[in-house]
MMTF fields as JSON, N, C-alpha, C and O atoms, coordinates in Angstrom:
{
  "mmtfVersion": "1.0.0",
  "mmtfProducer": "UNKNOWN",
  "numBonds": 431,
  "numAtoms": 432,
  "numGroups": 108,
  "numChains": 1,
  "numModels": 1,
  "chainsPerModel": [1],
  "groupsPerChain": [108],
  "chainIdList": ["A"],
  "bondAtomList": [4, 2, 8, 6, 12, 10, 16, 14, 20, 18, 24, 22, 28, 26, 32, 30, 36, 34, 40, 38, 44, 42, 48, 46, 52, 50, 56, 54, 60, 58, 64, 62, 68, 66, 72, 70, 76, 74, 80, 78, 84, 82, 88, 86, 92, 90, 96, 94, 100, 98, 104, 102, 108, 106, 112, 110, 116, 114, 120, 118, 124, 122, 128, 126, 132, 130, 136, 134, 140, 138, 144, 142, 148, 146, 152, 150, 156, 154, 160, 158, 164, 162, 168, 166, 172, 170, 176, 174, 180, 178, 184, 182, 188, 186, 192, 190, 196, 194, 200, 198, 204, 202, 208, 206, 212, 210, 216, 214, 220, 218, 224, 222, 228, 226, 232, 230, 236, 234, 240, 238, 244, 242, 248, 246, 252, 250, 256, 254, 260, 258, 264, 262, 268, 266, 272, 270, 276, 274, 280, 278, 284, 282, 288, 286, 292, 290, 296, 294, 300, 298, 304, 302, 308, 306, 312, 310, 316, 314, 320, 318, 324, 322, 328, 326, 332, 330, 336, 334, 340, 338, 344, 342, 348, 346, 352, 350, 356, 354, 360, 358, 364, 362, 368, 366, 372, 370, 376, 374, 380, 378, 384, 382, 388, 386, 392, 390, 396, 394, 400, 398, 404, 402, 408, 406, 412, 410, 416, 414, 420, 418, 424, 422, 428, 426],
  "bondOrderList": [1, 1, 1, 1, 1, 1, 1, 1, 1, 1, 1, 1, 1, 1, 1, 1, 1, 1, 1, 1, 1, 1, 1, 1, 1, 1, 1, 1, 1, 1, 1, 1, 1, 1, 1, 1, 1, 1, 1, 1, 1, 1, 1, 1, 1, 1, 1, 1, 1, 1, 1, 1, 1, 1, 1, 1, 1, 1, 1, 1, 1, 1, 1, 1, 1, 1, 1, 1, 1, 1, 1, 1, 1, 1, 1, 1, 1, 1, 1, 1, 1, 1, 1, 1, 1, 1, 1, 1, 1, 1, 1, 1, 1, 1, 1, 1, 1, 1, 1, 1, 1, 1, 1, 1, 1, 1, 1],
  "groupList": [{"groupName": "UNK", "atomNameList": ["N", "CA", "C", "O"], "elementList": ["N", "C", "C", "O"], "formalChargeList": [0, 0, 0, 0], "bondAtomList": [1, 0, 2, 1, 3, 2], "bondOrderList": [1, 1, 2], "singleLetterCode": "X", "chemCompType": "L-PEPTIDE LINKING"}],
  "groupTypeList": [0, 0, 0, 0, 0, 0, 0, 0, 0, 0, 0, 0, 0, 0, 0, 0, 0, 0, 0, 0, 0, 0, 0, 0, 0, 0, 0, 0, 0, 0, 0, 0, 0, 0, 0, 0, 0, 0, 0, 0, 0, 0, 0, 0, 0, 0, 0, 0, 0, 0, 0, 0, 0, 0, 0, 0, 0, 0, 0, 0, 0, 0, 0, 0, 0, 0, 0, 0, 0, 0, 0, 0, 0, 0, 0, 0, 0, 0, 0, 0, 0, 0, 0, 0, 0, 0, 0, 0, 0, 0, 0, 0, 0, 0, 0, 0, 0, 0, 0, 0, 0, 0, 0, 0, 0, 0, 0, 0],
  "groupIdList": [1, 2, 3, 4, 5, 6, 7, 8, 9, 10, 11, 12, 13, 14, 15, 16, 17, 18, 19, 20, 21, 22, 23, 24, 25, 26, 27, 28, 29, 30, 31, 32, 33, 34, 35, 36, 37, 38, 39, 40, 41, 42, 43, 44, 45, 46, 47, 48, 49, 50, 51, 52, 53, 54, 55, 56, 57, 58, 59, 60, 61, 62, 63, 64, 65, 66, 67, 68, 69, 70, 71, 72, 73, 74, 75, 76, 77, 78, 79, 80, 81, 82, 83, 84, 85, 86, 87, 88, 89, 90, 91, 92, 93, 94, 95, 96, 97, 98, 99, 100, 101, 102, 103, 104, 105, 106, 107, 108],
  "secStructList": [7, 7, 7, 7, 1, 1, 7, 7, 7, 7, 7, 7, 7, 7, 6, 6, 6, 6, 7, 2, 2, 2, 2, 2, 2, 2, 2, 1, 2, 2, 2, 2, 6, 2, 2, 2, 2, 2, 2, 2, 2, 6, 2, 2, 2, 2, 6, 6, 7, 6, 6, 2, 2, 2, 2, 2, 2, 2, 2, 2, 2, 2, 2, 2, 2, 2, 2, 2, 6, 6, 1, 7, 2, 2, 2, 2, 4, 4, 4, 7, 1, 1, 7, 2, 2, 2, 2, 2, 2, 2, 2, 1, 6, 6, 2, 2, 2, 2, 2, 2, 2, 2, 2, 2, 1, 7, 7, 7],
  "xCoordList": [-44.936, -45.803, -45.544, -45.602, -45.364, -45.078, -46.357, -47.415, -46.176, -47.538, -47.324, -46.337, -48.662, -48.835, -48.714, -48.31, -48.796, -48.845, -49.976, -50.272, -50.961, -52.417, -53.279, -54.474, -52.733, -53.173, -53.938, -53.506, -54.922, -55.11, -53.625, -52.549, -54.325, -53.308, -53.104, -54.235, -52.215, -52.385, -52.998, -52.732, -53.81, -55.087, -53.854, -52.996, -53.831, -53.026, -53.948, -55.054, -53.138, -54.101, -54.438, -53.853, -55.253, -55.699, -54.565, -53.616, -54.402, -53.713, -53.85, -52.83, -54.672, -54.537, -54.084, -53.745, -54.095, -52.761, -51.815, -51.022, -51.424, -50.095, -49.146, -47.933, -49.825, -49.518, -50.395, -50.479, -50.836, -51.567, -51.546, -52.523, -50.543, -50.262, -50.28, -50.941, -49.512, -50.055, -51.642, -52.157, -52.572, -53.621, -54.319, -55.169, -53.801, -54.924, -54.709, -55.595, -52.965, -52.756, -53.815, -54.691, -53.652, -54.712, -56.105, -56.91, -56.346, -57.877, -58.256, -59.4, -57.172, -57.74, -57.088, -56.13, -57.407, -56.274, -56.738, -55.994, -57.874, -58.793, -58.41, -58.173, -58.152, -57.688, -56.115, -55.768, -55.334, -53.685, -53.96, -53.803, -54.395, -54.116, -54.835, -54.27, -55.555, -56.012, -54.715, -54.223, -54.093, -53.188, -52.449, -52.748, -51.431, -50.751, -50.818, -50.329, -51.378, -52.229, -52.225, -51.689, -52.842, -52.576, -51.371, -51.245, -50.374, -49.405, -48.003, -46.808, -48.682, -47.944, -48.19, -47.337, -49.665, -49.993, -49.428, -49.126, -49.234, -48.633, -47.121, -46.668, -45.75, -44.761, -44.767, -44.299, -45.489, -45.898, -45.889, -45.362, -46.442, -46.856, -45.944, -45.718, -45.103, -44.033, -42.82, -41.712, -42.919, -41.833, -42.238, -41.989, -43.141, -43.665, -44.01, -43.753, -44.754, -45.698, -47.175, -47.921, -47.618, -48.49, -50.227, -51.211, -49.797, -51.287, -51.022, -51.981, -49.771, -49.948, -50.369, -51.488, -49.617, -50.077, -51.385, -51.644, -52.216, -53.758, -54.558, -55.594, -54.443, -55.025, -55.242, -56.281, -53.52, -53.226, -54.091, -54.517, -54.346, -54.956, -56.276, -56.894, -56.805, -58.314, -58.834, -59.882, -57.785, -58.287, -58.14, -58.917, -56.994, -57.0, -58.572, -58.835, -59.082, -60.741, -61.644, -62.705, -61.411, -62.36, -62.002, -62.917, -60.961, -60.621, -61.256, -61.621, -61.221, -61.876, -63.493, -64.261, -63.862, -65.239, -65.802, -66.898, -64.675, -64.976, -65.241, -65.961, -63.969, -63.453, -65.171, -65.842, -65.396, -66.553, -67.857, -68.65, -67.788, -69.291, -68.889, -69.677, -67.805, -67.64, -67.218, -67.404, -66.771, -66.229, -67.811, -68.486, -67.958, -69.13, -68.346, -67.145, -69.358, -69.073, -67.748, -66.89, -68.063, -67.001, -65.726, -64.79, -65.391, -64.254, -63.969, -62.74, -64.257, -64.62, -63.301, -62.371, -63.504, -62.901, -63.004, -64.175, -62.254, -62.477, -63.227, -64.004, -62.707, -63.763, -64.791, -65.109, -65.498, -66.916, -67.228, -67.187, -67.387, -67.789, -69.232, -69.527, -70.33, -71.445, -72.424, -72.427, -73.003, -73.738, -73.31, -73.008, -73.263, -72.59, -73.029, -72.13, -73.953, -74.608, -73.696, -72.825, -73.656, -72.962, -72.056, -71.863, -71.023, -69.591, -69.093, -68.302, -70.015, -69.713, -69.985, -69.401, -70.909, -71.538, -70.41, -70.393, -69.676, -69.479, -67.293, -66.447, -67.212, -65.701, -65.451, -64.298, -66.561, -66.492, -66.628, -65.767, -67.697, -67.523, -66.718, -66.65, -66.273, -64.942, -63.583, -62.917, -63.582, -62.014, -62.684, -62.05, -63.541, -63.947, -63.537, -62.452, -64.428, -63.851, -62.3, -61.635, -62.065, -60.356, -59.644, -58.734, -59.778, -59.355, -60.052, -59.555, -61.369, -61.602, -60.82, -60.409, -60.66, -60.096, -58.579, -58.133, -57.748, -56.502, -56.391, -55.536, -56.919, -57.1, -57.665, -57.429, -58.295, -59.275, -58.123, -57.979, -57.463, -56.682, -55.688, -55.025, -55.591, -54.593, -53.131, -52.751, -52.624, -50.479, -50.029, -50.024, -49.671, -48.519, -47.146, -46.313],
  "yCoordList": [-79.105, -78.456, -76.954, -76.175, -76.835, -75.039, -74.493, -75.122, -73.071, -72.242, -71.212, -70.523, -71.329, -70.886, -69.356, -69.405, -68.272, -66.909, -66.513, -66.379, -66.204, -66.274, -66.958, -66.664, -68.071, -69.338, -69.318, -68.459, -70.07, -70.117, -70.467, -71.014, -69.777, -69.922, -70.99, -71.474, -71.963, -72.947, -73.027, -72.151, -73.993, -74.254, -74.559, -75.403, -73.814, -73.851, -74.276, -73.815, -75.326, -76.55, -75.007, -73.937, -75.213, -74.787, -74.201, -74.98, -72.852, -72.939, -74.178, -74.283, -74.916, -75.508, -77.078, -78.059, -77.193, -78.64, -77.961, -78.785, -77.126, -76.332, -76.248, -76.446, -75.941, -75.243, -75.648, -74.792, -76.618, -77.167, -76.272, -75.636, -76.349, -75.346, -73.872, -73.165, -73.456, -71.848, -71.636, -70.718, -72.709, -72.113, -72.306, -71.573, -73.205, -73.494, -72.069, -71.249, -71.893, -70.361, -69.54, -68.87, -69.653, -67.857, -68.1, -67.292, -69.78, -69.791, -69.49, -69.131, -69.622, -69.268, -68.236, -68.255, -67.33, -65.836, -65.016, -64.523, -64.998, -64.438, -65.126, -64.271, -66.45, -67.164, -66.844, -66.556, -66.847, -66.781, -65.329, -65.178, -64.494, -63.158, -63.094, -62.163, -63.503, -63.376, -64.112, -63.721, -65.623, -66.313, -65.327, -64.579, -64.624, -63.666, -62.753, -62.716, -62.321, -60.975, -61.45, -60.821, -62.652, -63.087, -63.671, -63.835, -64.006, -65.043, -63.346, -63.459, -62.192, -61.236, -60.948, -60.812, -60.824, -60.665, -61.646, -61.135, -63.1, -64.09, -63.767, -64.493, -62.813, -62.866, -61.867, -62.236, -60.581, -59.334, -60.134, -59.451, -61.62, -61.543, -62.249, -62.311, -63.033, -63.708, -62.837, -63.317, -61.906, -60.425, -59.551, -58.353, -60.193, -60.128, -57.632, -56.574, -58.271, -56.872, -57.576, -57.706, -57.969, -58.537, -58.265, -58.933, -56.441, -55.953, -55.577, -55.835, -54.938, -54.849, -56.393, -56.535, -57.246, -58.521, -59.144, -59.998, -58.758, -58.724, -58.156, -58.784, -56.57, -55.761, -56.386, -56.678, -56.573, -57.266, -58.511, -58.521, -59.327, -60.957, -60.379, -60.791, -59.559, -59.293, -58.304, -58.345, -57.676, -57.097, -58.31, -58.498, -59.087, -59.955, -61.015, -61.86, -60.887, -61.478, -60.768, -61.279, -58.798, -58.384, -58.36, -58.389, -58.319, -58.142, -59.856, -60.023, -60.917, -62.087, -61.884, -62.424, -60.846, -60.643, -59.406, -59.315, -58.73, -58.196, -58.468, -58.104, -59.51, -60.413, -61.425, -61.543, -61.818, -62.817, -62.146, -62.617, -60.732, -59.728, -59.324, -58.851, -59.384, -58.483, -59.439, -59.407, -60.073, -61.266, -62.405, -63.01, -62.299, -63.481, -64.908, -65.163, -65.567, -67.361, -68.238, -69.063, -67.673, -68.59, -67.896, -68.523, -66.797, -66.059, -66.446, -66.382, -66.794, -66.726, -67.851, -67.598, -69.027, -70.149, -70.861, -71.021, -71.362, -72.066, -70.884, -71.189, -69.446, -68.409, -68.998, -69.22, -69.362, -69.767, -70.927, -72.122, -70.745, -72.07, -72.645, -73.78, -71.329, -71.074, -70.236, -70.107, -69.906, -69.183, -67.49, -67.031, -66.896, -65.626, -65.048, -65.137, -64.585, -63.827, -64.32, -63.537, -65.61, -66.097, -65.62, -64.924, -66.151, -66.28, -64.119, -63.591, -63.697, -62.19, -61.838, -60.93, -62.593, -61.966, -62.738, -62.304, -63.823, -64.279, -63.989, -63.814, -64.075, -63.299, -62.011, -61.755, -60.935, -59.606, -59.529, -58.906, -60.158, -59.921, -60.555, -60.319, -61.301, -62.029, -60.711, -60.259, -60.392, -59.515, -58.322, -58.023, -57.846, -56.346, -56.952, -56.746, -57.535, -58.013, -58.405, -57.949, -59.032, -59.1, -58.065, -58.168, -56.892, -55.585, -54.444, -53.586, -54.936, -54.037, -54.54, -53.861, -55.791, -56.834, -56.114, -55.839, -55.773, -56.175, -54.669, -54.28, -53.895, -52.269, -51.549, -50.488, -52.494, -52.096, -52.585, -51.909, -53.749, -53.914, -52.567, -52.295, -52.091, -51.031, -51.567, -52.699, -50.858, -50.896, -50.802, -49.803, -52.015, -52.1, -51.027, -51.311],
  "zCoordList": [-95.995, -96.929, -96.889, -95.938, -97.648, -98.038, -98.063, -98.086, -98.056, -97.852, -99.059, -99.317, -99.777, -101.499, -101.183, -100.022, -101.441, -101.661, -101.916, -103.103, -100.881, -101.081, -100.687, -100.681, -100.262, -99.976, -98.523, -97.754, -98.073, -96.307, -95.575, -95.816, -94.542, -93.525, -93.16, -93.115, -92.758, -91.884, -90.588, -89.765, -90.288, -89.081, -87.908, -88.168, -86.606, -85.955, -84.573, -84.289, -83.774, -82.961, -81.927, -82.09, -81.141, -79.88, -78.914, -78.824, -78.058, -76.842, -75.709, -75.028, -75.455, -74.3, -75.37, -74.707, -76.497, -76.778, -77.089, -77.545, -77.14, -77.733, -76.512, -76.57, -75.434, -74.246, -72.735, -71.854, -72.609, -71.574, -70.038, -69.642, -69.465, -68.595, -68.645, -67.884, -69.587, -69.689, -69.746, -69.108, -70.707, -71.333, -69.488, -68.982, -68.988, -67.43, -66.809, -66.569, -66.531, -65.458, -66.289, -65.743, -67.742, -67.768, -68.107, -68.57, -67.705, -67.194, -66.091, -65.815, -65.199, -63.704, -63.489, -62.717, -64.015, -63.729, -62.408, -61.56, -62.441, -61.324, -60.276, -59.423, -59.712, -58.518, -58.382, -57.236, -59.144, -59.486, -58.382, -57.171, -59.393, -58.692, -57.22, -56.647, -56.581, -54.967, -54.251, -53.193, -55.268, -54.02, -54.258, -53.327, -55.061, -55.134, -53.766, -52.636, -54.275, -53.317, -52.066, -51.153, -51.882, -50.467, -49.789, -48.576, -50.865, -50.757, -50.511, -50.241, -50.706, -50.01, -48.749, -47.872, -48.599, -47.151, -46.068, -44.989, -46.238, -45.478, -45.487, -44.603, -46.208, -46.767, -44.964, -43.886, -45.326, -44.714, -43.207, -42.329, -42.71, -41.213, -40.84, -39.632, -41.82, -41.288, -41.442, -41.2, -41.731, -41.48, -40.594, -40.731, -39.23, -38.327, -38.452, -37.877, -39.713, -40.337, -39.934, -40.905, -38.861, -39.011, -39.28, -39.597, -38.834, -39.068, -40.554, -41.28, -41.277, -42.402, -43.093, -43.584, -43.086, -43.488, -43.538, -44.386, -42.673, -42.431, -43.025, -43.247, -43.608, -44.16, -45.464, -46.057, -45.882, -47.128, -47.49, -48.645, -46.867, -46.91, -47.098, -48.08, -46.403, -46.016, -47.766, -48.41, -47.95, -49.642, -50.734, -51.67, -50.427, -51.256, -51.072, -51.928, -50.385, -50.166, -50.485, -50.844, -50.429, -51.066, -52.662, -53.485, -52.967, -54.55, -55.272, -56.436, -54.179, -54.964, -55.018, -55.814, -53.829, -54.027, -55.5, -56.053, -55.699, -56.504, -58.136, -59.067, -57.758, -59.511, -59.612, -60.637, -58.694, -58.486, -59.168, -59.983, -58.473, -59.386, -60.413, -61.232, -60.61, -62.323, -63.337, -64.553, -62.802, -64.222, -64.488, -63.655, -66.205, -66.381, -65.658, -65.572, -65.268, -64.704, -65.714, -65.4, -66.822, -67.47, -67.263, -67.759, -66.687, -66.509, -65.185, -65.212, -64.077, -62.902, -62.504, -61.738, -63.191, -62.548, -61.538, -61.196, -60.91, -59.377, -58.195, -57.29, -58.545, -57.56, -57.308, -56.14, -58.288, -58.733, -57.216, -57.509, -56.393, -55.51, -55.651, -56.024, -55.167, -55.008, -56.249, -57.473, -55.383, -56.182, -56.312, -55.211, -56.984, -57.393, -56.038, -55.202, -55.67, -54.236, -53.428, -53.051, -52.993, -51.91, -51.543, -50.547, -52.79, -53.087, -52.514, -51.733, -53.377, -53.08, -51.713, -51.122, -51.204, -49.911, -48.4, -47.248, -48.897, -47.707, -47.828, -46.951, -49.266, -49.046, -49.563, -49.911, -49.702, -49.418, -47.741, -47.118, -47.059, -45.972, -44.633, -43.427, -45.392, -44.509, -44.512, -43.58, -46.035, -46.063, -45.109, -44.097, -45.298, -44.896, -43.167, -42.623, -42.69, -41.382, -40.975, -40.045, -41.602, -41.601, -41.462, -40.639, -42.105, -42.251, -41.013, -40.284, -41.227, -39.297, -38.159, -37.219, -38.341, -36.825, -36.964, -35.85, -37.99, -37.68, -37.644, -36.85, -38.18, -37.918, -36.178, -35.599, -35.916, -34.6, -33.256, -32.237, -33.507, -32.192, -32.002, -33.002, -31.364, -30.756, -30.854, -30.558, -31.179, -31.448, -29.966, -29.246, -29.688, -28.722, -28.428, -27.568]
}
Protein backbone atom coordinates (compact mmCIF):
# COMPACT_ATOMS: atom_id res chain seq x y z
CA UNK A 1 0.00 0.00 0.00
CA UNK A 2 1.40 3.25 -0.95
CA UNK A 3 1.14 6.31 1.17
CA UNK A 4 -1.24 9.26 -0.39
CA UNK A 5 0.48 12.84 -0.10
CA UNK A 6 -1.28 14.13 2.85
CA UNK A 7 -2.54 11.20 3.86
CA UNK A 8 -2.04 9.62 7.74
CA UNK A 9 0.88 8.24 8.49
CA UNK A 10 1.07 4.69 8.72
CA UNK A 11 0.31 3.18 12.46
CA UNK A 12 3.71 1.78 13.30
CA UNK A 13 3.50 -1.47 15.91
CA UNK A 14 5.05 -0.67 19.39
CA UNK A 15 9.00 -0.74 20.37
CA UNK A 16 8.76 -3.77 22.50
CA UNK A 17 7.07 -6.05 19.18
CA UNK A 18 9.35 -4.36 16.88
CA UNK A 19 12.27 -4.90 19.08
CA UNK A 20 11.59 -7.08 22.21
CA UNK A 21 15.04 -6.96 23.62
CA UNK A 22 16.14 -3.51 23.04
CA UNK A 23 12.67 -2.15 24.32
CA UNK A 24 13.45 -4.53 27.87
CA UNK A 25 17.49 -3.10 28.09
CA UNK A 26 15.98 0.53 28.05
CA UNK A 27 13.31 -0.56 30.46
CA UNK A 28 15.69 -1.48 32.90
CA UNK A 29 18.22 1.17 32.21
CA UNK A 30 18.59 2.16 35.82
CA UNK A 31 19.72 -1.63 36.78
CA UNK A 32 22.01 -1.99 33.35
CA UNK A 33 23.84 1.02 34.58
CA UNK A 34 24.66 -0.09 38.53
CA UNK A 35 25.75 -3.81 36.95
CA UNK A 36 27.94 -1.69 34.73
CA UNK A 37 29.25 0.38 37.32
CA UNK A 38 29.72 -2.49 39.39
CA UNK A 39 30.78 -4.96 36.78
CA UNK A 40 33.93 -2.27 36.69
CA UNK A 41 34.50 -2.32 40.20
CA UNK A 42 34.82 -6.35 40.11
CA UNK A 43 37.22 -5.81 36.63
CA UNK A 44 39.28 -3.18 39.23
CA UNK A 45 39.68 -6.22 42.17
CA UNK A 46 40.53 -8.86 39.94
CA UNK A 47 43.39 -6.47 38.61
CA UNK A 48 44.15 -6.93 42.16
CA UNK A 49 43.10 -2.74 42.47
CA UNK A 50 41.25 -3.97 45.18
CA UNK A 51 40.53 -0.92 47.34
CA UNK A 52 39.98 0.98 44.14
CA UNK A 53 37.57 -1.81 43.09
CA UNK A 54 35.64 -1.41 46.38
CA UNK A 55 35.13 2.21 46.32
CA UNK A 56 33.91 1.54 42.80
CA UNK A 57 31.19 -1.34 43.79
CA UNK A 58 30.23 0.68 46.92
CA UNK A 59 29.13 4.01 44.54
CA UNK A 60 27.73 1.76 42.21
CA UNK A 61 25.17 1.00 45.43
CA UNK A 62 24.98 4.51 46.22
CA UNK A 63 24.21 5.60 42.55
CA UNK A 64 21.33 2.61 42.73
CA UNK A 65 20.29 4.43 45.88
CA UNK A 66 20.13 7.47 44.17
CA UNK A 67 18.37 6.26 40.75
CA UNK A 68 15.80 4.57 43.39
CA UNK A 69 14.86 8.38 44.96
CA UNK A 70 14.81 10.17 41.84
CA UNK A 71 13.37 8.06 39.23
CA UNK A 72 9.15 7.71 39.48
CA UNK A 73 8.39 3.63 40.24
CA UNK A 74 7.59 3.05 36.71
CA UNK A 75 11.15 4.18 35.74
CA UNK A 76 12.72 2.30 38.50
CA UNK A 77 12.51 -1.32 37.22
CA UNK A 78 13.77 -4.34 38.99
CA UNK A 79 15.65 -1.47 41.55
CA UNK A 80 12.23 -1.37 42.76
CA UNK A 81 12.48 -4.41 45.44
CA UNK A 82 10.79 -2.75 48.43
CA UNK A 83 9.43 -0.01 49.37
CA UNK A 84 11.12 3.29 48.07
CA UNK A 85 12.44 4.20 51.90
CA UNK A 86 13.86 0.86 52.19
CA UNK A 87 15.35 0.25 49.00
CA UNK A 88 17.14 3.89 49.50
CA UNK A 89 17.88 3.36 53.05
CA UNK A 90 19.49 -0.08 52.96
CA UNK A 91 21.68 0.29 49.48
CA UNK A 92 22.62 3.90 50.14
CA UNK A 93 23.81 2.58 53.28
CA UNK A 94 25.43 -0.54 52.32
CA UNK A 95 27.62 1.50 49.43
CA UNK A 96 28.47 4.36 51.93
CA UNK A 97 29.82 1.51 54.20
CA UNK A 98 31.54 -0.30 51.51
CA UNK A 99 33.43 2.79 50.70
CA UNK A 100 34.37 3.62 54.52
CA UNK A 101 35.55 -0.20 54.96
CA UNK A 102 37.75 -0.25 51.93
CA UNK A 103 39.00 3.45 52.56
CA UNK A 104 39.57 2.91 56.46
CA UNK A 105 41.88 -0.32 56.19
CA UNK A 106 45.44 1.11 56.06
CA UNK A 107 47.85 0.40 52.72
CA UNK A 108 50.20 -2.24 53.19
Amino acid sequence: MSRRAGGPAPERPPLYLRRPLLAGFLRQWPLLAVIVIAGVGLLLVAGDRWRQGLVVMGLALVTAAALRLLLPLRRTGFLAVRSQRVDVALTGCAGVALVAMALAIPPS
